[in-house]
Structures are given as structure tokens and as C-alpha cells.
ZADO-1210 file (C-alpha; in nm, 4 decimals, padded with zeros to 6 digits):
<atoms>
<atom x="13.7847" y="10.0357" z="15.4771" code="UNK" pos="1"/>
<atom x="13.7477" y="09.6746" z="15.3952" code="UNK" pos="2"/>
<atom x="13.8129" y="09.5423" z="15.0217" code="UNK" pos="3"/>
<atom x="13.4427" y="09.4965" z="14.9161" code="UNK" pos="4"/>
<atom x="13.4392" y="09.9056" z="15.0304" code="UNK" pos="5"/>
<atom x="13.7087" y="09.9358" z="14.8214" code="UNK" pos="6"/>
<atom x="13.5531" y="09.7992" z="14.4782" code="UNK" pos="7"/>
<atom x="13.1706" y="09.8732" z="14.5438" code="UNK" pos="8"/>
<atom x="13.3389" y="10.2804" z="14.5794" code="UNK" pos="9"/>
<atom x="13.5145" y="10.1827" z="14.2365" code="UNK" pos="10"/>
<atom x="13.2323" y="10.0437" z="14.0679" code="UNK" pos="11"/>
<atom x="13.1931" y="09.6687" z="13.9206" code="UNK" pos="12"/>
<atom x="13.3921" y="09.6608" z="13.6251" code="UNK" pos="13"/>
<atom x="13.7242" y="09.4834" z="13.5715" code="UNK" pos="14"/>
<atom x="13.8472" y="09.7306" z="13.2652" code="UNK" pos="15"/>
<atom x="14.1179" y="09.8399" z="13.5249" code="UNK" pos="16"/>
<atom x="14.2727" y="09.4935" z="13.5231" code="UNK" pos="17"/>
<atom x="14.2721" y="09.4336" z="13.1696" code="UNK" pos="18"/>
<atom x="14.6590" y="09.3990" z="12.9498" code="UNK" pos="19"/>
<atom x="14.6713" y="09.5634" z="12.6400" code="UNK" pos="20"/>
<atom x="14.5338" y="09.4874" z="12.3478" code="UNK" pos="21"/>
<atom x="14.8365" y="09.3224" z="12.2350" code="UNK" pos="22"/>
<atom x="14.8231" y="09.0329" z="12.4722" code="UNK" pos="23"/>
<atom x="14.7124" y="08.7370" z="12.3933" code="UNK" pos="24"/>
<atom x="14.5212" y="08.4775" z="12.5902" code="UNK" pos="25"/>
<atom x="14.8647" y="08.3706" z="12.7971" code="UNK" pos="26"/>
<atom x="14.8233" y="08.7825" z="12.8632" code="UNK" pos="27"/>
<atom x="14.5043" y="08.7832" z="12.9308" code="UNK" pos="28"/>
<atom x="14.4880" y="08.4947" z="13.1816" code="UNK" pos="29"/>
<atom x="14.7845" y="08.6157" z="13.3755" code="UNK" pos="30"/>
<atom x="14.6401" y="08.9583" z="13.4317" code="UNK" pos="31"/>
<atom x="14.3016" y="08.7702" z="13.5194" code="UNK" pos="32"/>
<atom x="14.4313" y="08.6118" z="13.7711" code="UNK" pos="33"/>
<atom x="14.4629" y="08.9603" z="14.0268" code="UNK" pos="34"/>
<atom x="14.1058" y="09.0816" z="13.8872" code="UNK" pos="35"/>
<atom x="13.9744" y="09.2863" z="14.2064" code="UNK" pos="36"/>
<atom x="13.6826" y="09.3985" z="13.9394" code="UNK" pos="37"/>
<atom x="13.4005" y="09.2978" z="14.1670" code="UNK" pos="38"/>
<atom x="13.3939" y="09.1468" z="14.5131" code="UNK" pos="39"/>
<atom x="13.3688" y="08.7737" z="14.3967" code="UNK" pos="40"/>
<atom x="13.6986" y="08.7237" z="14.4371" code="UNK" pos="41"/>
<atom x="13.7157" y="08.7733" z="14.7770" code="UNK" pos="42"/>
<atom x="13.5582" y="08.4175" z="14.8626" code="UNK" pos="43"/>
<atom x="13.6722" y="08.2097" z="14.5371" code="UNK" pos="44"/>
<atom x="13.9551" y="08.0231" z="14.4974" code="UNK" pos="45"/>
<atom x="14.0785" y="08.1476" z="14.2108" code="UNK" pos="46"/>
<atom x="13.9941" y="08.3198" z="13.8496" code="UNK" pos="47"/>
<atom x="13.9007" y="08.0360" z="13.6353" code="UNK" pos="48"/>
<atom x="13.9512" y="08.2294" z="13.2581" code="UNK" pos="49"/>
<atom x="13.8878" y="08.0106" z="12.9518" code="UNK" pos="50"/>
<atom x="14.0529" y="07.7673" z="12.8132" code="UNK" pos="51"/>
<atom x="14.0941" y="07.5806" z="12.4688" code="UNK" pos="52"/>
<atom x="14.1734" y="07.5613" z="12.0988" code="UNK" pos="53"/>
<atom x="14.2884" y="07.9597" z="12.0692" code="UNK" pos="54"/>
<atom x="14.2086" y="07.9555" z="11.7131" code="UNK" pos="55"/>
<atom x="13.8483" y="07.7915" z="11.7995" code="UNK" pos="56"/>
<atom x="13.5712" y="07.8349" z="11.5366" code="UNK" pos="57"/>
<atom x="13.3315" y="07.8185" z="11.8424" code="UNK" pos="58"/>
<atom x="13.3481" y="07.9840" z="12.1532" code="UNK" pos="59"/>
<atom x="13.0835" y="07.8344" z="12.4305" code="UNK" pos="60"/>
<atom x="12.9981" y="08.0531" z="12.7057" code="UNK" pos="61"/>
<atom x="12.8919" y="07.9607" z="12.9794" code="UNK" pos="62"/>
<atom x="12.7759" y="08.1211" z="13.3264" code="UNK" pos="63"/>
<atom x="13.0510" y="08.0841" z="13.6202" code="UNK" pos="64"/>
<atom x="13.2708" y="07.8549" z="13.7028" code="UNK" pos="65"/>
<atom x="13.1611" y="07.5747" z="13.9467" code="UNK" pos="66"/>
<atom x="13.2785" y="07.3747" z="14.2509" code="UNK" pos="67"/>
<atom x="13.5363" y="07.1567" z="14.0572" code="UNK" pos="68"/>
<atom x="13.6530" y="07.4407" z="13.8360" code="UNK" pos="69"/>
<atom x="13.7096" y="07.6873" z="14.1283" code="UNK" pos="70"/>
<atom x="13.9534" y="07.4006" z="14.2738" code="UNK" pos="71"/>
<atom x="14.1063" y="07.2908" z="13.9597" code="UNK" pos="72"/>
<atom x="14.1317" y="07.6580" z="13.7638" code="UNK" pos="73"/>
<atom x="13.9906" y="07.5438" z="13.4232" code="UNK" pos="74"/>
<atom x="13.6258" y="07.6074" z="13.3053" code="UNK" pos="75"/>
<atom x="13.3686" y="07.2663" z="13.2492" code="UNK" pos="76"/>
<atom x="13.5963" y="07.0242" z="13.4272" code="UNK" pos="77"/>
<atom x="13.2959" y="06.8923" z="13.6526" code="UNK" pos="78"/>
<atom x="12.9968" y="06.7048" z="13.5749" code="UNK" pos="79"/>
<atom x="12.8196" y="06.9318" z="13.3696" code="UNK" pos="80"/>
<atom x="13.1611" y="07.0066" z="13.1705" code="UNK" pos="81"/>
<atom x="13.1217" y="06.5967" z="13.0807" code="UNK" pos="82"/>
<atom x="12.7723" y="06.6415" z="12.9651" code="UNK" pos="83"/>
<atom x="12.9079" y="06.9339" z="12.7294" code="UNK" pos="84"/>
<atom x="13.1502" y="06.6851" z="12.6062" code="UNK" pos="85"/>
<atom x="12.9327" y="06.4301" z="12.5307" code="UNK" pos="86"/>
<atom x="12.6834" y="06.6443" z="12.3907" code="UNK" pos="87"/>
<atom x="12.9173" y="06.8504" z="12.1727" code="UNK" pos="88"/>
<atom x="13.0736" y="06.5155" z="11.9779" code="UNK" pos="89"/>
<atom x="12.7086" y="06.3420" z="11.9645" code="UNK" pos="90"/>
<atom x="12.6083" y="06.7309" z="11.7892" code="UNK" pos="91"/>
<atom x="12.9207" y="06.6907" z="11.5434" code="UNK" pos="92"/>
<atom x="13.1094" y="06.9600" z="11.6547" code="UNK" pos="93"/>
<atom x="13.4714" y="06.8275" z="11.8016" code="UNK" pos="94"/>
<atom x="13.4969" y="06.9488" z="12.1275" code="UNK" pos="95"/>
<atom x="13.8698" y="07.0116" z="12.1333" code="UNK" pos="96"/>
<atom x="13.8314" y="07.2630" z="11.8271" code="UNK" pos="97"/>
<atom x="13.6089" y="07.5052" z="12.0974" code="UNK" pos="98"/>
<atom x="13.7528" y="07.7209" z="12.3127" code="UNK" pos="99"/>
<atom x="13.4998" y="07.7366" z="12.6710" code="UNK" pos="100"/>
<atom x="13.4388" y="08.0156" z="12.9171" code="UNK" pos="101"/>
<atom x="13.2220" y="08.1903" z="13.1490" code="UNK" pos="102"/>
<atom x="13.0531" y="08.5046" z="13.1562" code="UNK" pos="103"/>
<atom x="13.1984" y="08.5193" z="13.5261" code="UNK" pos="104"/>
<atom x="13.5243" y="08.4590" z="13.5793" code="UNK" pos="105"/>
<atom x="13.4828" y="08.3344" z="13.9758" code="UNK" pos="106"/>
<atom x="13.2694" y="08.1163" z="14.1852" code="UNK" pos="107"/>
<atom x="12.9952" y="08.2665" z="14.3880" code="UNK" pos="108"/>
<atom x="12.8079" y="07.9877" z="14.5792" code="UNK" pos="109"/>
<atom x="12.6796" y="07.9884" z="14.9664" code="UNK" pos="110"/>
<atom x="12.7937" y="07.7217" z="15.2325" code="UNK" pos="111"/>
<atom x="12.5918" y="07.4274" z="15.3513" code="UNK" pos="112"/>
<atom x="12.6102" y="07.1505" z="15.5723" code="UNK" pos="113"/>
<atom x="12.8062" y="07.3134" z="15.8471" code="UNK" pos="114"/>
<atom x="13.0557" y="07.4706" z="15.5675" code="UNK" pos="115"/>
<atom x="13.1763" y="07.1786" z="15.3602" code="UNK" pos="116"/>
<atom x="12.9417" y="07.1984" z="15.0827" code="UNK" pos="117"/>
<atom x="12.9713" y="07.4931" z="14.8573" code="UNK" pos="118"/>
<atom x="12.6474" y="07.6153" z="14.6683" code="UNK" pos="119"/>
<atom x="12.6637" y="07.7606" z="14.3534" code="UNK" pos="120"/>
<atom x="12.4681" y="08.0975" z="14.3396" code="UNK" pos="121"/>
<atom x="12.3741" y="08.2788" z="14.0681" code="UNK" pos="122"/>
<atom x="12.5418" y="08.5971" z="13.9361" code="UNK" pos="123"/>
<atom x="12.3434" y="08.9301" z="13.8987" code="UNK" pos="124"/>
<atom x="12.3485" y="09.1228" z="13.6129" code="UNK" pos="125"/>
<atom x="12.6047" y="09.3916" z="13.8218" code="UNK" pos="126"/>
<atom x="12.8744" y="09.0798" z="13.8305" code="UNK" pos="127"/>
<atom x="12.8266" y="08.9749" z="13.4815" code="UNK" pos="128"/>
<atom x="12.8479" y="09.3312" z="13.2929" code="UNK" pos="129"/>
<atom x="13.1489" y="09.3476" z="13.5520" code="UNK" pos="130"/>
<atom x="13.3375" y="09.0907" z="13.4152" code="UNK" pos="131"/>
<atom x="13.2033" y="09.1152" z="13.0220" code="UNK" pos="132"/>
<atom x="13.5425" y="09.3390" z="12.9464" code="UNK" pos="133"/>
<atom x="13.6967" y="08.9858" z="12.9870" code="UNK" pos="134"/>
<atom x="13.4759" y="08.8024" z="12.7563" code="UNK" pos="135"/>
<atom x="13.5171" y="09.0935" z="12.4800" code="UNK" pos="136"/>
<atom x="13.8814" y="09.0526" z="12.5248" code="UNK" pos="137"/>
<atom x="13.8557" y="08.6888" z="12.4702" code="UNK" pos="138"/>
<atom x="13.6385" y="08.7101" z="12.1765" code="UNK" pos="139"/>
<atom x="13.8572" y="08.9471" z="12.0220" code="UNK" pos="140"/>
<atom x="14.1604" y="08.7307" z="12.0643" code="UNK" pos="141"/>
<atom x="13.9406" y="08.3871" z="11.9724" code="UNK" pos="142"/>
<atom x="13.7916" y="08.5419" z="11.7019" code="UNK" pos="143"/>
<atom x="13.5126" y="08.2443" z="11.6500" code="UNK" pos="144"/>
<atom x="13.2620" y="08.1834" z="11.3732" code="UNK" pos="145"/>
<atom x="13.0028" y="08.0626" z="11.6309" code="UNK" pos="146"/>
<atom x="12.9204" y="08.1939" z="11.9683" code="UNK" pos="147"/>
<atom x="12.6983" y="07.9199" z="12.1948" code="UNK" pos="148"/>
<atom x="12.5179" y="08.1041" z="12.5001" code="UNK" pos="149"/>
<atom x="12.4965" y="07.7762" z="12.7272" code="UNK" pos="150"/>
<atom x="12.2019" y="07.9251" z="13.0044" code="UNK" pos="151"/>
<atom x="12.0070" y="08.1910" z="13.1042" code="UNK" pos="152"/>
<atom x="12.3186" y="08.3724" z="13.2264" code="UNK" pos="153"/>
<atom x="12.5309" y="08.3721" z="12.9364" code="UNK" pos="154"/>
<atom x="12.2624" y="08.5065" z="12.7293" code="UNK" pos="155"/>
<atom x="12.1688" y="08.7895" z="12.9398" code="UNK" pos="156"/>
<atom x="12.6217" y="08.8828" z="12.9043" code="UNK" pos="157"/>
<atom x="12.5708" y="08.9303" z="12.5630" code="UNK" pos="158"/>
<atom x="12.2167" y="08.9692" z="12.4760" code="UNK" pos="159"/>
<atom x="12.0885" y="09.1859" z="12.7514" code="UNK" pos="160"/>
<atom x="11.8532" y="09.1245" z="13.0709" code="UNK" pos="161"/>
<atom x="11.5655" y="09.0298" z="12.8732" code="UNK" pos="162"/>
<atom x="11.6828" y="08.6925" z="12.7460" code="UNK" pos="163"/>
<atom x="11.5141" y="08.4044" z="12.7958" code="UNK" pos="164"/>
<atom x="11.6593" y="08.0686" z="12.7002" code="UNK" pos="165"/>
<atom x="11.2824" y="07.9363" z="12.6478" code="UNK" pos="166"/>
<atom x="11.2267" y="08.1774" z="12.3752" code="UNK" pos="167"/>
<atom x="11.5533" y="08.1943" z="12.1853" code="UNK" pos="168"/>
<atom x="11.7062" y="07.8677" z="12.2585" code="UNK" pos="169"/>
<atom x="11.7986" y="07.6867" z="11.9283" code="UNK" pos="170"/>
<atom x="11.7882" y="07.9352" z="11.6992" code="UNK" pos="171"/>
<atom x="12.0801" y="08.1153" z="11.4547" code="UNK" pos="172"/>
<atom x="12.0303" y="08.4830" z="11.6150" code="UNK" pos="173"/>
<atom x="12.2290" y="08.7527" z="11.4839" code="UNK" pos="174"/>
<atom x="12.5514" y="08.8476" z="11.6505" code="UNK" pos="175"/>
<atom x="12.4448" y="09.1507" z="11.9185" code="UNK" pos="176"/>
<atom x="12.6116" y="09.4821" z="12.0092" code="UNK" pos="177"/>
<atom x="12.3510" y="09.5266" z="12.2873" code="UNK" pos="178"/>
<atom x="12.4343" y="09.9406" z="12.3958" code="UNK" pos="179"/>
<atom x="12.5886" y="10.0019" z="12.0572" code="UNK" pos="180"/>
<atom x="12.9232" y="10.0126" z="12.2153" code="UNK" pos="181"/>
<atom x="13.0760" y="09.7602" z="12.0324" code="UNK" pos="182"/>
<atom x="13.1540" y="09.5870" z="12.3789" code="UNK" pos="183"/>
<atom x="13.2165" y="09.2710" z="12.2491" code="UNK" pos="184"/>
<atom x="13.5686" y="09.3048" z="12.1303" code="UNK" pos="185"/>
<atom x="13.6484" y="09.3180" z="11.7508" code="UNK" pos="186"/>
<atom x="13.3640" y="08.9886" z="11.7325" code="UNK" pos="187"/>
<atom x="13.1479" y="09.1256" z="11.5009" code="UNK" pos="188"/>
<atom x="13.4277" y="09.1052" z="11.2249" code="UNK" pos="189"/>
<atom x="13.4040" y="08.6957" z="11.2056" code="UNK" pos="190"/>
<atom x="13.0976" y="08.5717" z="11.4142" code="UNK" pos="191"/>
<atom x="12.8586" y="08.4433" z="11.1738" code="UNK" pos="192"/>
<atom x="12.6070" y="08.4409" z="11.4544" code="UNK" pos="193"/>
<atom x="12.4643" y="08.3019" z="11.8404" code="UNK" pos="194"/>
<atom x="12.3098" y="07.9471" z="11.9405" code="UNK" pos="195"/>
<atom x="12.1818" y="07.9745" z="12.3048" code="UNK" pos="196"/>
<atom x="12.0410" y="07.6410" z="12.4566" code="UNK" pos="197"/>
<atom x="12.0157" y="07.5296" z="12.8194" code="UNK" pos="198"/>
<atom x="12.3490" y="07.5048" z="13.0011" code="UNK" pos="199"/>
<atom x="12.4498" y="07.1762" z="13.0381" code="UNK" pos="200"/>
<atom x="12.3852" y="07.1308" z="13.4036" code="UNK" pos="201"/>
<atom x="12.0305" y="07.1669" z="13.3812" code="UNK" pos="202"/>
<atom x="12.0558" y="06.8291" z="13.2426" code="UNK" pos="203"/>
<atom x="12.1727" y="06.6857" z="13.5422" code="UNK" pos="204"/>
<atom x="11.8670" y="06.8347" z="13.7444" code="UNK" pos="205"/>
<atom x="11.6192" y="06.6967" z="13.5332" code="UNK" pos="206"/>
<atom x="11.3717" y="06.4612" z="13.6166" code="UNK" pos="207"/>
<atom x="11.3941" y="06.3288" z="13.2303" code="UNK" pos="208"/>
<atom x="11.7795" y="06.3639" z="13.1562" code="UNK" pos="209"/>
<atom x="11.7116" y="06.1994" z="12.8236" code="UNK" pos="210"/>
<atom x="11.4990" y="06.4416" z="12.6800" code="UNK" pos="211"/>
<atom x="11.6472" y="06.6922" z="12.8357" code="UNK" pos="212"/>
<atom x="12.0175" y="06.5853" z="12.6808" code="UNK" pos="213"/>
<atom x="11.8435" y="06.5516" z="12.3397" code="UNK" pos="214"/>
<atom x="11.7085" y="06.8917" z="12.3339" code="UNK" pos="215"/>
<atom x="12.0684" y="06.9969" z="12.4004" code="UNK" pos="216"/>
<atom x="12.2293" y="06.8427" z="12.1043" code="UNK" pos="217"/>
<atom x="11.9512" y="06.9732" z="11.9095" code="UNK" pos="218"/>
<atom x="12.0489" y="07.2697" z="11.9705" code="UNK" pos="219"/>
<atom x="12.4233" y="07.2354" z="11.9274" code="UNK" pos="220"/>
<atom x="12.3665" y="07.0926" z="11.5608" code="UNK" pos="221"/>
<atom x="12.2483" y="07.4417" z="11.4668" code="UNK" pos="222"/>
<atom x="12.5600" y="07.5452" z="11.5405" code="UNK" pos="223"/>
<atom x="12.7276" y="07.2612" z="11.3845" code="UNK" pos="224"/>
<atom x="12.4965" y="07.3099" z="11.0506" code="UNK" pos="225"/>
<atom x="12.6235" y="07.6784" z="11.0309" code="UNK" pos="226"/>
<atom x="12.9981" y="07.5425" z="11.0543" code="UNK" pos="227"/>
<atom x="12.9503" y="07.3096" z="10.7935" code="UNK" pos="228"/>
<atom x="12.7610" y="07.5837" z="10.6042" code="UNK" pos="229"/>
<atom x="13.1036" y="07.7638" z="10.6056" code="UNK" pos="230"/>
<atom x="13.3211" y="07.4752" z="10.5229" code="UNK" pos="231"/>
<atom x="13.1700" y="07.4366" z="10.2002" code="UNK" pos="232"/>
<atom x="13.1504" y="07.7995" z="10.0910" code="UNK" pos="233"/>
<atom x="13.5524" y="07.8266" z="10.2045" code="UNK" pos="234"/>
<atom x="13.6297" y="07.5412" z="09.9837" code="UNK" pos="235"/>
<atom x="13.4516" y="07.6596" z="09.7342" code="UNK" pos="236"/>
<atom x="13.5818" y="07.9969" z="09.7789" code="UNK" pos="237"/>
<atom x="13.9347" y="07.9450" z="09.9155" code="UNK" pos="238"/>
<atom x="13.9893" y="08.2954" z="10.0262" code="UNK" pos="239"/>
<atom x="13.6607" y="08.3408" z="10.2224" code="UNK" pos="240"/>
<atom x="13.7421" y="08.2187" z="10.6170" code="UNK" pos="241"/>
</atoms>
């Protein structure tokens, strides 16, 4: 029986290869590192977990790591990670107070040009609910104020298989708990709620960049209006978060 035999008997869902809850992210990433939870892994490098300020008051989710970040092991550390960048301090929000993932922990892409150019391919909705123990882990441990859906993949992980990024994009929505489950970790307790916008790739595909780019900062100053929102009701209420 070969391994993708192996997990599609199991079922997609990396539970099995989760720490305890008393891990923390160091925990969490080592133990992400032999996830066998669906049959990504088999072609990708290596897990590529999140990374960042561990006490962030935003957490950005994205949808899977890409070429660079399946060589190099962090999340947004190509191109499109440099548009986030950009677009995060040009939004107000510092990006080294975030803390970035993806709903997919590994790279799933198809080979071109006689197998040296990797393709990114979309997940399906089996892969991301697969990995989404991972991201409810992380949230718990994170605990953020704001959650940023960055494309049409990270909003179907937490808001379901009927998102569309066209419809909800730039909006405060309220924080989700899609199956009642409470799925998403211990969230719920501090996220004040969920900005979705394009992920920041789709920038680099379009045929106007600077709209494009412009309607992404939009966006991200929601978020950033919500932190400062906060920031003055904790100063004017020192024990509120």
C-alpha cells in the first residue's frame, strides 16, 4: 500500500499530528513539520507553518505556501509576500506586529517546462478543512484582535465554501464558527472580527497593478481602523485588551 493509500484510508485531517494544547507555536511548528494529514506532503518540500510577532494583534491568512516559501520554509517570503509588505505599512498596520500563515500548510503546484518550473495549484476544500486543525491551533495560541482572509481560499477555511472575495471583500464581518464546532481554537474569546480582500498575488497578475494594489490597502485600513478603534477604548479603559 503506497502512502497516499495510507492517508486517503485515514481520512484528510491532520488532528492526529497535532501537540497538546500546551504547546506553543515552537510546539506546534515542530510537530508540523511530520504532518502526514493529507497527501500534499508527499511532493512538497517541506511544511511551511506561520511565522511572526506571537503576540500579533492580526493574524493574515493566507492560502498555501508558494514556490519561494516551499524552498525557504517561511510563509510570504516571495513576491507576493513583498506586495503584503508594502501594502500592510502603506494601510498603517506595521507589518512586523502580524503574525502570517496559510490555510495549507504545503505546496501543491504541477510541473512545467520539462520539470523545472513548479505551478502553484489550488487547494480543494478536502486539503484545506484537512489542515484547518492547524490554523485553530494557531489562532488559539496567537490569540489576534483581527483576522485578514487574504483570497478566495482563506475565506472558504474559515467562512465556508460559499465565500466569495467579490462579495465580502472589505468589510468588518463577524468572527465565524461555521459547523458550530467551535473549530477555530479558543478565537472567538479576542477576535473583534474578519477583513477578507484579494490575496496579494492577484496583484501581480493584473493588467492594472495600481488599482488593483489600491483596492488592497483599502481593504487593509478596515482592519487598521478597527485596531485603532481598540487602542483608544484600551486607553481609555486600561483593563479592556
Amino acid at each position: 500500500m503506497g502512502v497516499t493509500d495510507a492517508v486517503d484510508e485515514r481520512g484528510y485531517d491532520a488532528t492526529p499530528y497535532l501537540p497538546s494544547r500546551r504547546a506553543g507555536l515552537p510546539g506546534l511548528r515542530r510537530a508540523a513539520a511530520h504532518c502526514r494529514g493529507c497527501p500534499l506532503y508527499e511532493e512538497a518540500t517541506q511544511t511551511v507553518f506561520g511565522d511572526g510577532d506571537t503576540s500579533a494583534r492580526v493574524l493574515l491568512l493566507g492560502e498555501q505556501p508558494g514556490d519561494q516559501e516551499d524552498r525557504q520554509g517561511r510563509p510570504f517570503v516571495g513576491p507576493a509576500g513583498r506586495v503584503l509588505t508594502r501594502a500592510l505599512e502603506d494601510a498603517g498596520i506595521p507589518p512586523e506586529d502580524t503574525y502570517v500563515t496559510n490555510a495549507v500548510k504545503h505546496f501543491k503546484f504541477t510541473v512545467q517546462d520539462r520539470g523545472k518550473r513548479r505551478i502553484h495549484k489550488p487547494p480543494t476544500l478536502r486539503e484545506i478543512s484537512a489542515c484547518r486543525p492547524w490554523l485553530a491551533a494557531e489562532l488559539r495560541v496567537v490569540s489576534p484582535q483581527v483576522v485578514i482572509a487574504l483570497g478566495g481560499s482563506a475565506g472558504k477555511a474559515l467562512l465556508g465554501s460559499s465565500f466569495r472575495v467579490s462579495e465580502q471583500r472589505g468589510a468588518l464581518l463577524p468572527w465565524p464558527d461555521p459547523d458550530g464546532s467551535g473549530d477555530h481554537g479558543d478565537a472567538a474569546a479576542t477576535v473583534r472580527g474578519l477583513v477578507a480582500t484579494i490575496h496579494p498575488s492577484a496583484v501581480l497578475r493584473a493588467d492594472d497593478r495600481d488599482a488593483m494594489y489600491a483596492g488592497l490597502v483599502s481593504d487593509l485600513r478596515v482592519a487598521a481602523d478597527v485596531l485603532s478603534d481598540m487602542e483608544h477604548v484600551r486607553r481609555a479603559h486600561p483593563d479592556h485588551r
